[in-house]
N, C-alpha and C positions, 0 to 999 in steps of 0.2 A: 263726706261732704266738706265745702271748703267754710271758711269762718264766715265768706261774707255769704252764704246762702243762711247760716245762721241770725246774722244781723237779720238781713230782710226777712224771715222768719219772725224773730221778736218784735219786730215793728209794726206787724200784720196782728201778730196776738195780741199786743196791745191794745191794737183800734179795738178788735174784738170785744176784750175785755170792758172797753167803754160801755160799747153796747150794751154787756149782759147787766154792769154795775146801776145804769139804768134802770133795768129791770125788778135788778132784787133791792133799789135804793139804797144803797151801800158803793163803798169805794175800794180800790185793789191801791195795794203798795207794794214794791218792789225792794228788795232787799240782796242786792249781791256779793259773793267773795272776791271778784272784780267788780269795782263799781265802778268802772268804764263803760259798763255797759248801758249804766243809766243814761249813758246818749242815746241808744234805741228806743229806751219805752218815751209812754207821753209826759210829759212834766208833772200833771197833778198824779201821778204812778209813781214818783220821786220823792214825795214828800209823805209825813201825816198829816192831812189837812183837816182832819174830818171835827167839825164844831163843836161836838160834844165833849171830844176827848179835850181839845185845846180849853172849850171852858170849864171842864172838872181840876185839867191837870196841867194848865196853860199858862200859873198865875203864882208864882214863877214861873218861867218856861222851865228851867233847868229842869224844873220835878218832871214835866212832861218826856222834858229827851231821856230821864232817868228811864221813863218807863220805857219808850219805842226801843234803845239799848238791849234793857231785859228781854223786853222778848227775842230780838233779833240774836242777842246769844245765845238763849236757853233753847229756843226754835231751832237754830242751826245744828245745836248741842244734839236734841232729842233725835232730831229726823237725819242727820248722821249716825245714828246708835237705829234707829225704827223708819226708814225710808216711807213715803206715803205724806201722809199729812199727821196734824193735829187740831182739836180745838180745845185754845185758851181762854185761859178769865183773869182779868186782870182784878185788880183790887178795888175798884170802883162798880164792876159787876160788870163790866162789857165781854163778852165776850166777840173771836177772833177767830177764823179760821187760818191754819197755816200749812201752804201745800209747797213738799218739796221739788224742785225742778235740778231733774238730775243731766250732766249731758257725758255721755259716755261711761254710765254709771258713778261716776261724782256729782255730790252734792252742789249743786255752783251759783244756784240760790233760793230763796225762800218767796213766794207771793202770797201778802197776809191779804186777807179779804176780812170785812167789818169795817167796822162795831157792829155787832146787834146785839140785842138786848139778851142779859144773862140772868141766872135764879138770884144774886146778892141782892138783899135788898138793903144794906148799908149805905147807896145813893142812889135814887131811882132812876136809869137812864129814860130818860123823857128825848120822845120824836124818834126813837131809835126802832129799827123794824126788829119784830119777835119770829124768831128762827128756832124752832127744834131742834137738836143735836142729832137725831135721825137724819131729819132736810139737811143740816148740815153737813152729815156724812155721807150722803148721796151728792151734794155739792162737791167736797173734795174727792170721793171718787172720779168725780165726772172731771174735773178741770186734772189732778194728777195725770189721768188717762190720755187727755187730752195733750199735756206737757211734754208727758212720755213720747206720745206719737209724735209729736213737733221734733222735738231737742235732743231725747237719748243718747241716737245714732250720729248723733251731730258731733262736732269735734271741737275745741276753743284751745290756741297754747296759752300754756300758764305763764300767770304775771305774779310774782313772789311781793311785790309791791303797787297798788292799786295807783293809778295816775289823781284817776278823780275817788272821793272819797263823798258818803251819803251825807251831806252837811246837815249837820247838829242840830240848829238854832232852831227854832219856833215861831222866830218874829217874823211873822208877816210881811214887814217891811223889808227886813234881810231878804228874805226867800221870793220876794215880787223883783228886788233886785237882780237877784241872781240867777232868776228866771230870764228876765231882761236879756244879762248877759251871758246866756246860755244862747239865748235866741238871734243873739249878734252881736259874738265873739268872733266872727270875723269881718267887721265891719271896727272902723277905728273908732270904739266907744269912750269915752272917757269915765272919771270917777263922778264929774260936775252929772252926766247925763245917767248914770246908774242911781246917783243921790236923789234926784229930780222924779226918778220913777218912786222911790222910795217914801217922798216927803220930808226926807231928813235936809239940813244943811250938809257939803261936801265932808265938814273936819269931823262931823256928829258921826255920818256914815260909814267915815274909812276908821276909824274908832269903832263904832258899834258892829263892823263886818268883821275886823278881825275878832273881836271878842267872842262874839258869837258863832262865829263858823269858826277860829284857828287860822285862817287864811287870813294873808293882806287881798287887796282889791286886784292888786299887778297880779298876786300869784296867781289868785284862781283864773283869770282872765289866761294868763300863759297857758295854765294845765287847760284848758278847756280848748285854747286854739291847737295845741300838740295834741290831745283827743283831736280834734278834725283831722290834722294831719294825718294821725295815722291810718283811722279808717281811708281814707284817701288813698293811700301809699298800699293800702291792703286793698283795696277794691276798683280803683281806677289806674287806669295809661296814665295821666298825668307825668310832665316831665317835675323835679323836685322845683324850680321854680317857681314855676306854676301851680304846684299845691302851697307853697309857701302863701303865695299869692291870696290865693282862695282860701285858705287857713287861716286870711288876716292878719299874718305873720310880715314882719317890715322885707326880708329877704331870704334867699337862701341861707345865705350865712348867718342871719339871726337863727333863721331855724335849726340848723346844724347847732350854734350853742345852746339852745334851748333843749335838744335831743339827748345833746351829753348832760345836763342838768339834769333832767326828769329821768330818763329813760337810761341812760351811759351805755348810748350807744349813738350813730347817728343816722339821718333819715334816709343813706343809701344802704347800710348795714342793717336796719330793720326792715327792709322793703326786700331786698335778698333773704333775709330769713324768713320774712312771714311767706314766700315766697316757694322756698323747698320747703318748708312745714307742707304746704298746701299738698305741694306733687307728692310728697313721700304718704300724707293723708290721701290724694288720690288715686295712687298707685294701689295702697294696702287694702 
């Protein structure tokens, strides 16, 4: 299969997933060894949103990121060593479930499902829904199964270094920003109109976004316009202008140096590779 029947793949399981989180009132996160791919799923799939967690472990945020970290290493750790799933407990007593998504038999990443409520009674998770470890294990059988059948057989080339990265921060205000400009990075946004989403002042916000995410406002905004780029380049005719264009990008030639930046390579040279990947994946 080609990469972009993969994208449209993921973006269909996504909605999916809405629906079901619905269901079991609970929420799904997404957690990749590309996190480019977080442009596929839905945005609150991006993030840990979930209120409980942010007001146990939210106050500093840092403690919180500490935690989604753990697991997202020790998760990737386990189900590399025991493919399938797992369910965890974190130290507050929520439990988590976490199912691997292999595609070509590699690990390439993790969808945590929870909180629900766990045996610790060291903090009482209040409003959280009470799940069995059984129902639980019928849960990740079914969504693994599920994965498998979607992704397996699917194919993705490897990126040794991640464009966009699962940002950090906790704040609220950070991540309503950066949702913003996630949602129109190719439109000429400024830093005055992402602060305004935010409620900070412009100096508060371009201060408090790199501290909290590691990014300045310019960067992520580039990486986020060269992600559009590339699926572009990887899934449509497009002439390179003209995705520059559409990417939000000032020109070709910005784009070209923005390619050698991120990527070192440039967006005719990546569009010819992703290109015989595909034939030599669809030939084999």
């Amino acid at each position: 299969m080609l990469k972009t029947d993969f994208m449209e793949k993921l973006r269909l399981f996504s909605e999916e997933l809405k629906t079901l989180g619905n269901f079991l009132e609970s929420g799904f996160v997404w957690h990749f060894s590309d996190n480019d791919l977080l442009m596929n799923v839905l945005q609150e799939q991006c993030e840990h949103a979930n209120p409980y967690c942010r007001m146990i472990k939210g106050n500093p945020y840092r403690k919180l990121n500490r935690c989604i970290h753990f697991h997202h290493d020790e998760s990737f750790r386990k189900l590399r060593l025991s493919p399938g799933f797992r369910i965890a407990e974190c130290h507050a007593g929520v439990k988590t479930l976490a199912v691997g998504m292999t595609v070509s038999g590699v690990l390439k990443g993790v969808l945590f499902v929870g909180p629900f409520a766990g045996e610790t009674k060291r903090l009482v998770p209040r409003d959280l829904p009470s799940v069995s470890d059984r129902k639980l294990s019928l849960l990740g059988d079914y969504l693994k199964q599920r994965m498998d059948h979607l992704f397996d057989s699917e194919w993705l080339p490897g990126q040794e270094k991640p464009l966009l990265t699962q940002l950090p921060s906790s704040d609220r205000r950070i991540l309503a920003a950066a949702n913003y400009m996630r949602d129109h990075c190719y439109d000429w946004i400024t830093a005055k109109q992402a602060a305004e989403v935010s409620g900070l002042s412009v100096s508060r916000f371009l201060h408090l976004f790199r501290t909290e995410t590691g990014y300045s406002f310019s960067d992520w905004l580039q990486r986020l316009r060269v992600a559009r780029a590339c699926r572009l380049l990887e899934e449509s005719p497009y002439k390179l202008a003209e995705i520059a264009e559409i990417a939000g990008i000032r020109d070709q030639s910005r784009m070209t140096v923005l390619f050698r930046r991120y990527l070192n390579t440039t967006p005719g040279e990546y569009r010819a590779s992703s290109r015989r990947e595909n034939a030599a994946k669809a030939d084999a």
